[in-house]
C-alpha positions, -999 to 999 in steps of 0.1 A, spaced: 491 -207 379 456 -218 381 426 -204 401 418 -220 433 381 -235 433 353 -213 452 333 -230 474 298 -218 483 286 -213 511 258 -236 503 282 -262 497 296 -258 526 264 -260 545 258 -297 529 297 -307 533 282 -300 575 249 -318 576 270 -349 555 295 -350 581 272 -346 613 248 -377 600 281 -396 595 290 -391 630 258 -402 645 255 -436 624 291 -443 639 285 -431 670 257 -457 667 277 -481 649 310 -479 671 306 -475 713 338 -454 711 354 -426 685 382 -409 690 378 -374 704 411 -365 682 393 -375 648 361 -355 657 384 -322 666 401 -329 634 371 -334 615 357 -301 631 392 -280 624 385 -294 583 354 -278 584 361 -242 596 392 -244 575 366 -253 544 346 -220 551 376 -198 556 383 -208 520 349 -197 510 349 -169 525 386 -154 508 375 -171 474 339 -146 480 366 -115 488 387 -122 456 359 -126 431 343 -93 446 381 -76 441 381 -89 412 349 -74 394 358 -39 411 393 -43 392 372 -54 356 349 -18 366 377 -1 370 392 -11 334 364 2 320 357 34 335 394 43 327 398 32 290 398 57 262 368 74 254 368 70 216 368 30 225 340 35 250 320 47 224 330 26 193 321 -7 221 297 -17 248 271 11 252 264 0 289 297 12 302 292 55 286 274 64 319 306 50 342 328 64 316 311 96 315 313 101 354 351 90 359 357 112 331 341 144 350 361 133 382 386 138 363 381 170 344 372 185 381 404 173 394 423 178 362 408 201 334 428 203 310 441 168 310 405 160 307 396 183 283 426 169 259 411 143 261 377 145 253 390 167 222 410 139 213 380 115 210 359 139 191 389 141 169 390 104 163 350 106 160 355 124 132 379 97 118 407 113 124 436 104 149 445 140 162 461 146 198 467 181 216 489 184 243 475 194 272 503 220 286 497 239 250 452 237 253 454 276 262 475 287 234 460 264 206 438 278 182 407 264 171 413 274 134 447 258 132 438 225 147 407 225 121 434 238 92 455 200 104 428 184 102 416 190 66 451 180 59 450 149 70 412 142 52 433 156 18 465 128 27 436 100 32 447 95 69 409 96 77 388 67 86 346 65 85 331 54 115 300 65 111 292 43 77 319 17 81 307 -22 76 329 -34 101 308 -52 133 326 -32 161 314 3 145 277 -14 140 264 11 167 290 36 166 266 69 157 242 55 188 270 55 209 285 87 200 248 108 207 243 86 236 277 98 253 273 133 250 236 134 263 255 114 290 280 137 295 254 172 295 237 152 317 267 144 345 276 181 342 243 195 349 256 207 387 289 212 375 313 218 347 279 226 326 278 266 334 318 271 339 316 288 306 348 267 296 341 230 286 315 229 267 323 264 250 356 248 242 336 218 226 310 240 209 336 260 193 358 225 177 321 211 168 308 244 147 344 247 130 345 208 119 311 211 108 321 243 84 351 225 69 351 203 31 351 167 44 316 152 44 327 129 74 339 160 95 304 174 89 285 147 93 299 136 123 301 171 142 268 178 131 256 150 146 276 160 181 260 196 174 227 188 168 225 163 203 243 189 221 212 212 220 189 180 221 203 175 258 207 213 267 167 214 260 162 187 285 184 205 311 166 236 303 130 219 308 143 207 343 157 242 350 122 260 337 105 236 367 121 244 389 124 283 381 85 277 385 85 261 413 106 288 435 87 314 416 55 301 435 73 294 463 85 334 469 55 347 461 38 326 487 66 342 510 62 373 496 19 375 504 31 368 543 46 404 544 78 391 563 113 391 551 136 373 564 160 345 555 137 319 539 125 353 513 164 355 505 173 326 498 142 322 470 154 351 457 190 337 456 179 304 441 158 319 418 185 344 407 209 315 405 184 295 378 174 322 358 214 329 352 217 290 345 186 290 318 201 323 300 236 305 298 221 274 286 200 292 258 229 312 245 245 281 242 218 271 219 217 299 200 253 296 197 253 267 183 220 272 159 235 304 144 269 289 139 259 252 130 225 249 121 225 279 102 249 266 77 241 227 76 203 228 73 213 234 31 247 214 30 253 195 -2 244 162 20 209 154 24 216 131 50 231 165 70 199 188 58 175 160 69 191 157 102 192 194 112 154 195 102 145 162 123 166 185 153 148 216 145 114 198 148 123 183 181 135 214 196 104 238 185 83 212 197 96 205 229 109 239 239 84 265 225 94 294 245 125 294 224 125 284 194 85 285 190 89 315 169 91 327 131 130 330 131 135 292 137 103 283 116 109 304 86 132 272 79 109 242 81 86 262 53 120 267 33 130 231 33 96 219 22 109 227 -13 140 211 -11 153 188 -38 154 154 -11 124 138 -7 136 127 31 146 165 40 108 178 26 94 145 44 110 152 76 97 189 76 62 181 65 65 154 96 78 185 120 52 205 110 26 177 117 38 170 154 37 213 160 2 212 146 -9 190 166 -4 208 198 -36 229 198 -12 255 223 9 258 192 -13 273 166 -15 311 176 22 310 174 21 295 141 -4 317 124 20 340 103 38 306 95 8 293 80 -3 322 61 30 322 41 36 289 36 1 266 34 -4 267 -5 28 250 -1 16 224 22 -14 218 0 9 213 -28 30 187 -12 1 165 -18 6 159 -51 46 153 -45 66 131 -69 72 110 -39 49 92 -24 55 87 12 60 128 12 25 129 -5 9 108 23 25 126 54 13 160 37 -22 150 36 -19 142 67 -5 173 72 -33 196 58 -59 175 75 -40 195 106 -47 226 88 -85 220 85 -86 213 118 -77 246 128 -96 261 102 -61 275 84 -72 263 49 -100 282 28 -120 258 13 -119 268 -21 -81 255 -18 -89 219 -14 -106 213 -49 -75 201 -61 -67 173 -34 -102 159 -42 -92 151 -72 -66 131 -60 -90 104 -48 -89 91 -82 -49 93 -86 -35 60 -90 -9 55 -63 -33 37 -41 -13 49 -8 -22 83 -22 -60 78 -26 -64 63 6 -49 94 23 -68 117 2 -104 93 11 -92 98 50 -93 138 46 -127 134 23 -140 115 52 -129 134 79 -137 167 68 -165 167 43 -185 133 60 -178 129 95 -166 170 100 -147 159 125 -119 188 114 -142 218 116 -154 221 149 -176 250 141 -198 223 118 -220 199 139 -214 167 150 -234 136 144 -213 105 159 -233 101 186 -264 106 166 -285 71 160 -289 80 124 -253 93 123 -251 64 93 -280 74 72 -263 115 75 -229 99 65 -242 78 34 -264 115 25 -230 134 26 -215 106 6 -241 101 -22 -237 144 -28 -199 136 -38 -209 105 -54 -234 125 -71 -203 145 -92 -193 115 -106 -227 99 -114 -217 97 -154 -186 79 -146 -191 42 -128 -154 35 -127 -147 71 -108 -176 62 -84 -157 31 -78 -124 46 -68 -140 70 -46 -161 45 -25 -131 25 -22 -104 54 -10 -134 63 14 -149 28 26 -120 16 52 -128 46 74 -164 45 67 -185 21 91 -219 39 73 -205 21 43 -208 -15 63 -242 -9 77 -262 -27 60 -296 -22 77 -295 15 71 -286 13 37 -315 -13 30 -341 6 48 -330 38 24 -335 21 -3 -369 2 4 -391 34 19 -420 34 -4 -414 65 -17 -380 79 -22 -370 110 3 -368 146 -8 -332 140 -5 -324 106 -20 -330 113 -56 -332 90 -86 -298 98 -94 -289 90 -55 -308 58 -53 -284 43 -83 -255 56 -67 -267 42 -30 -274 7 -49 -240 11 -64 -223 19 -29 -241 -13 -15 -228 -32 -39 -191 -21 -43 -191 -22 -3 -204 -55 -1 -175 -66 -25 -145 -48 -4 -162 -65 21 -157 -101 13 -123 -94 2 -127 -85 -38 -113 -56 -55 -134 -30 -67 -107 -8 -88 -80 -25 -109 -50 -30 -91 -19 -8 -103 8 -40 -95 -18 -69 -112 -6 -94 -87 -24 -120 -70 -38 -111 -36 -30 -135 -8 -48 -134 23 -40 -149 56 -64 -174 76 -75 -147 96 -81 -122 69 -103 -149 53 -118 -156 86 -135 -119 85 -140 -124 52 -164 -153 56 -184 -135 92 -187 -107 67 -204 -130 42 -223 -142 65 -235 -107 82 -245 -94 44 -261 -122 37 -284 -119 73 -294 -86 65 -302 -95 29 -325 -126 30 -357 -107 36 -350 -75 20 -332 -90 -13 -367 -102 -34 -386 -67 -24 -349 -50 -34 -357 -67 -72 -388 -62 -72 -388 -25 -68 -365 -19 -89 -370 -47 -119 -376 -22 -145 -345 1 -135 -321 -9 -159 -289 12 -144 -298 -3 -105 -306 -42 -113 -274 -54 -125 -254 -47 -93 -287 -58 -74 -287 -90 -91 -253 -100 -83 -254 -92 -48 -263 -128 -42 -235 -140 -54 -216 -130 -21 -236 -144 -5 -238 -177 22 -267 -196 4 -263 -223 27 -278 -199 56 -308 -195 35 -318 -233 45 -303 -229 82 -321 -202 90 -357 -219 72 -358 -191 43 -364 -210 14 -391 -190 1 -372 -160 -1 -347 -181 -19 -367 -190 -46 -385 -157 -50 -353 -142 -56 -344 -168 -81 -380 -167 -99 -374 -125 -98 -341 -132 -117 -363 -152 -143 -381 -125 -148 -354 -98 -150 -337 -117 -175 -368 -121 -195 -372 -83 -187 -340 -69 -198 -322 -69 -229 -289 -48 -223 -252 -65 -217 -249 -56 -181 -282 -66 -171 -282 -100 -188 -249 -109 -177 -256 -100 -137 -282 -121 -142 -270 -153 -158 -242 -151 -130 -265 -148 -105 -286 -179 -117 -255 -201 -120 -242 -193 -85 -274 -199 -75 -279 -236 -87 -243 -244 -79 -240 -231 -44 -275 -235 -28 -278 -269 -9 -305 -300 -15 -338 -290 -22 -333 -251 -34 -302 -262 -59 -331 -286 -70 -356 -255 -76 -326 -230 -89 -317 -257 -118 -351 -266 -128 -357 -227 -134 -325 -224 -152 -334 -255 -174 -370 -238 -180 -353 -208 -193 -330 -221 -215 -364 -238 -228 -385 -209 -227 -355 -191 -247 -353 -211 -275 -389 -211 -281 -389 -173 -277 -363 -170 -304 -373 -198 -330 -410 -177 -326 -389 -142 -333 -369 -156 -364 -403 -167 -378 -414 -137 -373 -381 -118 -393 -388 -141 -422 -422 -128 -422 -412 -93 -428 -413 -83 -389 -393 -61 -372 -359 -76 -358 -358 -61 -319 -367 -95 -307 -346 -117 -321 -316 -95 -316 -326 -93 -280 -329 -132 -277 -300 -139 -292 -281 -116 -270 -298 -136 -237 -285 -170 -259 -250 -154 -262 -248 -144 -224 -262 -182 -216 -235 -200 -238 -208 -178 -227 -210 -198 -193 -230 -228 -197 -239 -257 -229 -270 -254 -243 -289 -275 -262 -292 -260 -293 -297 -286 -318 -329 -279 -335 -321 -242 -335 -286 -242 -349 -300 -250 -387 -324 -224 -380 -296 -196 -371 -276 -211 -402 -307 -210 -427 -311 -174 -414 -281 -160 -424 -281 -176 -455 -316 -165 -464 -319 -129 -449 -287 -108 -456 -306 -79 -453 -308 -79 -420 -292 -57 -393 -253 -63 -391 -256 -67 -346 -281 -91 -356 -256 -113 -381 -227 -107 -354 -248 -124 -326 -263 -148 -353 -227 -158 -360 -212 -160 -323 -236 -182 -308 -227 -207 -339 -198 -202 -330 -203 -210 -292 -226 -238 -302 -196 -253 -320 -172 -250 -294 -192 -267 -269 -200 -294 -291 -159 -300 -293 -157 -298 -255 -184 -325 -249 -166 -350 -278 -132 -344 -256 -148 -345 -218 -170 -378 -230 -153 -413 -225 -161 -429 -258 -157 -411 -294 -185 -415 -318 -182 -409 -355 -213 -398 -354 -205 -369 -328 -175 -364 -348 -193 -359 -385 -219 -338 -367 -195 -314 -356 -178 -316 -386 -207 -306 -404 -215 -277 -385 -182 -261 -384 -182 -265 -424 -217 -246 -421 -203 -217 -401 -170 -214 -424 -191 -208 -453 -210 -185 -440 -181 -169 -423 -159 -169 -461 -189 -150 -475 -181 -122 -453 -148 -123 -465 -156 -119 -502 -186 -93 -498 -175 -59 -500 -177 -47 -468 -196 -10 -466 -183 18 -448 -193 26 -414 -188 19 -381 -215 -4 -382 -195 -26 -409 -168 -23 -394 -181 -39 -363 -197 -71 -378 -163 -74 -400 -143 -74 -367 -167 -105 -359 -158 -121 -389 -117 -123 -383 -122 -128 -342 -146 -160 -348 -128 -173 -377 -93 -167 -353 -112 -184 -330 -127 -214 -348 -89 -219 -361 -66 -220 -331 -93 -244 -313 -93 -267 -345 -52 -265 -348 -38 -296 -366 -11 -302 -338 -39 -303 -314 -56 -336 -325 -24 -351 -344 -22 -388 -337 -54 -386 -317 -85 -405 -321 -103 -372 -330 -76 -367 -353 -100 -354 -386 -112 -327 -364 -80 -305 -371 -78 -278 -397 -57 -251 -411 -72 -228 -439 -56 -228 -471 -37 -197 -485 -65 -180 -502 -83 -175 -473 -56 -165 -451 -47 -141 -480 -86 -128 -474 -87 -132 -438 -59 -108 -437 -72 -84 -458 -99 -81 -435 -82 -80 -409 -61 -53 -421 -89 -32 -435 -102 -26 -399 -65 -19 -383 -70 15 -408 -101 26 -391 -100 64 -381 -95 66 -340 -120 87 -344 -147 67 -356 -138 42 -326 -143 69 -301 -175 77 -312 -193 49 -300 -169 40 -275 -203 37 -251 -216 8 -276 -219 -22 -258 -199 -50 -265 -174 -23 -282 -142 -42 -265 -149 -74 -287 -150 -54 -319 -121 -25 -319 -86 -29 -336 -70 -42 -303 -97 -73 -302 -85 -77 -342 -51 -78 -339 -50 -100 -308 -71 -123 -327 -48 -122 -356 -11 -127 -333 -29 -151 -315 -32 -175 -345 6 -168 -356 18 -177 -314 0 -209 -315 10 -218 -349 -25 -225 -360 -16 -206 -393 24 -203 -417 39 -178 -397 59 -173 -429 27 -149 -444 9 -138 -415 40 -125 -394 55 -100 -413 22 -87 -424 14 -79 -385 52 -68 -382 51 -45 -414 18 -21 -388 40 -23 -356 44 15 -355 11 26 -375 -23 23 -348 -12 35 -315 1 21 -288 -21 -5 -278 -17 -16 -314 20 -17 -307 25 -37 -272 0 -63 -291 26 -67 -319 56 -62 -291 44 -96 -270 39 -115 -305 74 -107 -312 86 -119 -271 67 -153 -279 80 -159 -313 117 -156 -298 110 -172 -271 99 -200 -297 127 -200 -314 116 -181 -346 141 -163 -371 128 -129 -357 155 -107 -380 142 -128 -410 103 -116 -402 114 -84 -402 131 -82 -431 105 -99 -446 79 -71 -434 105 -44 -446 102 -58 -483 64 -63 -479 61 -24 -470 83 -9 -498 67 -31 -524 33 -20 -511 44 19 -508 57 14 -545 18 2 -555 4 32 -537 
């Protein structure tokens, strides 16, 4: 039978006003209506609202029916559905037990039962005479028959929230009972004793799930306990207010009463606690399950911390310093994060002090855990400790030493406590405080440069400590301060020499972390991505550095031009720079003081580091400046390209007359640094650098090396200019031609001279095979085959491979320890074993060269130089399958090429 319609009352009210304008306009309309019709028209009406009014009465009845349903289905499906409907639930269920205990009490076994997974029902005439192990003894029967379903981790969407549920309704129900069934010593003993069995018993489930119920249990008896601890307070105040009056009388007794009746309420509700703790807890905290452990520790933590007078106290402690060894990274995690939230109640630390004493080595240790998420929340951890003084100092050296560990997480915690502790002090309060000090910035960076100071011999460790410290830093970002250090006429008593290159180093590593750049080698290698507004405070920081730098960056070079360890970060400051602001803000002659400074450092300086900041910083300058300043930083780059190759055509004269070779090896190095980035004109010269080498072989071998690699540079730009121009010229063509035939020959004399021994040889031999690897791949046949450059390919013939190899070959043997020797030479990356046997796979993965010889030469030394050696060989062997070379063949190729060379030796 279908519903009849409700009609609103609003509808009701326009069905009225319809009808009443009707009447008028035919009152108007017609002299006479029938009085009949307007009665019956009126009786429709009231008839109309009755309706209304009994629809209104059966929806209401019927809502109070769909309440109804739900506060009298089974608990179990109360708790497995619609958490909303526990608290009804919870209170019709406590009607119940007070009108009906053991019927109640049945059950609310019954659901725990089937909480467990496991579909158990005791009558309720036999509750009395049912024992607790018996029912337990069933139930581990039916987990053994498999007649026990997982609620807890089952997939299935009407369980989704099931563990949520379950806590939810028995905080509920502790709740609900609070002024009742809570202190009749009979329900929830009855409960506590079923929960502490099933959590004792073999079946993870039982465990899990009555541990869970066990746990909460004492969650919710805490918050009862809280309210009860008020309001024992509160009367306790209350009669001794009475009390002062010297009059006894009814109001006195019934404080006394009430107070009497609390206390008793508190002590039951604590033994209840204990009960549970010695008979659950006890056991669990080390159950096979680290889900279990981790739980009972996350409870543990709670309860300490929010009921101290209790369980604030060695005996519950002892077993959040015992669980910070345990095998689970979540159960030491969740200690280490109890401990944290207890330490950070100042009230708490007397209490803890025994604690601490035993177990703090063990904190410390937790630094350096295997996990790191545990590693992080322990140094946050022992930052607590420092703050309370609980640490000796001496037991921190070995968590500085994690600032250079490489987790990055890690460092970052470890640069927090550094900064904390030994910059700000902010965790000793017995040291003074200096953040509201106006030079609070120049004491910070002073604090800094003294740890800086210990790693002064090492850039790369400087770098990783400036960047674990610099997000908590703001010295670090004050540029003003920084400047101003470093341009006081004469250096402090306490900025040293050895300060000032580590304050010039910090500048410059902070002014890169500040427009977005790493400054230590990232442990993943992947691409950074930043967001808009991430690049946004990139470019305002940009702008800020540059700001403070305009005035201050010529008389920052010029004070310290001669410094060889401070002006190559100084130089290439500028290069993070906005050089646009320099002609916003009208400061073109700072602009080109800077740029004629950098003419003169480069003229000034000879080393790698220097000369490289420098040619970097002159070629960001005449590409990013604007107008009239790019004009100015171009014309000074073009005069010292010219004023170069006069300087060195004037120093090779000066060789051939029997001089002494400093300058042209230092010019030559300032040519090699210019081509690396940048074509230069070089035509007069390059006959000269050829003639050279033919004509003085007596000369120093770094001088032939850098003789032979700008040939080599000059040649490779010469290609690059004959494929970027639009027309080809034969004449372009022939020249190039000619001058890569000049620098084989000279490179093929290298290959037949007997090479002497030394590291020295070595090094100008490791020249030899990376320029002539080099020169080869560029000049590959297949590159220019069918092209209209198509005689510019090559491919040396097999007596020169043969020879190249040789070479090659001669300085894979090289003693590790004569590398790591001079691992502190400059340019020593370009001339090791690793740059040699790149060089040599590189030709045999581009085909520039018969993989047929060269291949199972390099295979035959796969396992003979090391490692790096061996991942070098490793990746040759990925590309050549992935080329589709007969891999098996190579080897056994190599094979036969090592036996018939061991049967030689």
């Amino acid at each position: 039978m279908e519903e009849e319609p409700v009609v609103s009352e609003t509808a009701n009210r326009r069905t009225k006003r319809t009808r009443a304008q009707t009447r008028v306009n035919e009152e108007q309309l017609h002299s006479s209506v029938n009085e009949e019709e307007r009665e019956e028209s009126s009786d429709d009406f009231e008839d109309s609202r009755a309706r209304a009014k009994r629809s209104k009465a059966l929806g209401g009845t019927s809502s109070a029916a769909a309440a109804a349903r739900n506060a009298h289905q089974s608990l179990i499906d109360v708790v497995k559905g619609d958490r909303r409907q526990i608290p009804l639930v919870v209170k019709h269920w406590v009607e119940h037990y007070e009108k009906d205990p053991k019927a109640a009490m049945a059950g609310l076994l019954s659901m725990m039962f089937e909480a467990c997974g496991a579909k158990y029902h005791i009558e309720e005439d036999f509750l009395d005479q049912t024992d607790v192990d018996d029912v337990v003894v069933a139930l581990v029967n039916m987990a053994k028959r498999g007649e026990v379903e997982d609620y807890q981790t089952s997939k299935k969407k009407d369980f989704k929230n099931f563990k949520d549920n379950l806590v939810y309704f028995w905080d509920t129900l502790v709740a609900e009972c609070e002024n009742g069934p809570l202190f009749d010593r009979v329900l929830f003993d009855k409960c506590m004793d079923y929960v502490i069995a099933l959590s004792c018993t073999p079946p993870r489930v039982y465990r899990q799930v009555a541990s869970l119920m066990g746990l909460q249990l004492v969650t919710s008896f805490i918050h009862i306990a809280k309210v009860l601890g008020s309001q024992r307070e509160t009367t306790q105040r209350q009669l001794n207010a009475e009390q002062k009056k010297k009059v006894d009388g009814p109001r006195v007794e019934s404080l006394n009463k009430r107070l009497s009746m609390t206390h008793e309420k508190i002590t039951i509700i604590e033994e209840m606690m204990r009960k549970i703790f010695t008979g659950l807890f006890m056991h669990r905290y080390r159950d096979v399950e680290p889900d279990i452990r981790m739980a009972c520790i996350q409870s543990l933590g709670v309860w300490i911390l929010s009921y101290p007078s209790l369980f604030l106290q060695d005996l519950y402690l002892k077993y959040l310093g015992w669980t910070l060894n345990d095998k689970s990274d979540g159960v030491r995690k969740a200690s280490v994060l109890a401990l944290q939230n207890l330490y950070e109640v100042d009230d708490n630390v007397p209490s803890l002090g025994l604690f601490t004493e035993r177990f703090y080595k063990r904190m410390i240790e937790l630094a350096d855990d295997v996990d790191i998420s545990v590693a992080v929340c322990a140094i946050g951890l022992v930052k607590q400790l420092i703050r309370h003084q609980r640490v000796p100092e001496e037991e921190l050296s070995s968590l500085y030493d994690l600032l250079i560990d490489d987790p990055p997480e890690i460092r970052r915690a470890i640069g927090a406590l550094v900064y904390d502790n030994l910059i700000a002090q902010r965790l000793n309060s017995s040291q003074s405080s200096s953040g509201d000090n106006a030079d609070s910035s120049e004491v910070h960076l002073n604090r800094l440069l003294r740890i800086l100071g210990e790693f002064s011999k090492d850039e790369m460790l400087s770098m990783y400590v400036i960047d674990d410290i610099w997000e908590y830093m703001d010295a670090m970002k004050d540029w003003k301060r920084i400047l101003s250090m470093l341009l006081e006429e004469e250096l402090s008593a306490e900025l040293s020499d050895v300060d000032a290159t580590n304050l010039i180093r910090l500048l410059f590593a902070s002014i890169r972390k500040a427009v977005g750049e790493k400054i230590v080698p990232a442990s993943d290698n992947k691409k950074q991505y930043y967001t808009k507004a991430q690049k946004d405070v990139f470019e305002s920081s940009k702008r800020d550095i540059t700001i403070a730098m305009m005035r201050n960056y010529p008389q920052l070079l010029r004070k310290f031009m001669s410094d060889k360890a401070k002006i190559p970060y100084l130089l290439e400051i500028i290069v993070h720079m906005n050089l646009e602001l320099y002609s916003l803000k009208r400061q073109d002659q700072n602009f080109k003081s800077a740029v004629l400074l950098m003419k003169e450092a480069f003229f000034k300086h000879g080393e790698k580091e220097a000369l490289r900041s420098c040619v970097k910083a002159l070629n960001f300058c005449a590409t990013e400046s604007r107008g009239e300043l790019q004009d100015f930083a171009l014309n000074k780059l073009k005069g010292i390209e010219d004023e170069l190759i006069i300087k060195l055509k004037s120093a090779i004269k000066e060789v051939a007359d029997g001089d002494d070779e400093y300058s042209m090896l230092v010019n030559l190095k300032r040519l090699y640094e210019l081509q690396l980035s940048r074509q230069i004109s070089i035509e007069s010269l390059y006959n000269d650098l050829a003639e050279t080498l033919k004509n003085l072989r007596s000369i120093d071998d770094e001088v032939i090396g850098f003789l032979l690699l700008n040939m080599h540079l000059h040649v490779c730009w010469c290609l690059h200019s004959i494929i970027n121009s639009g027309t080809v010229l034969e004449q372009s063509i022939s020249s190039l031609i000619s001058k890569r035939s000049a620098l084989f020959e000279l490179l093929e004399s290298f290959l037949t001279t007997n090479s002497p021994e030394g590291l020295r040889a070595s090094q100008l031999a490791c020249r030899v095979c990376v320029i002539f690897s080099e020169q080869w791949c560029l000049f590959r046949k297949a590159t220019f085959a069918s092209t209209e450059i198509e005689a510019l390919g090559y491919s040396p013939d097999e007596a020169i491979l043969q020879k190249f190899w040789k070479l090659c070959e001669r300085q894979l043997h090289i003693p590790d320890e004569a590398e790591e020797e001079d691992s502190n030479r400059e340019y020593i990356e370009e001339t090791n074993r690793d740059a040699v046997i790149i060089a040599v796979g590189k030709l045999v993965a581009v085909d520039a060269v018969p993989k047929e010889y060269l291949a199972p030469e390099i295979l035959s030394h796969l396992s003979m130089h090391g490692t790096s050696v061996s991942e070098v060989i490793k990746h040759l062997l990925t590309v050549l399958r992935n080329n589709g070379a007969d891999v098996a063949c190579l080897f056994l190729e190599a094979l036969k090429r090592l036996e018939r060379c061991r049967e030689k030796n």
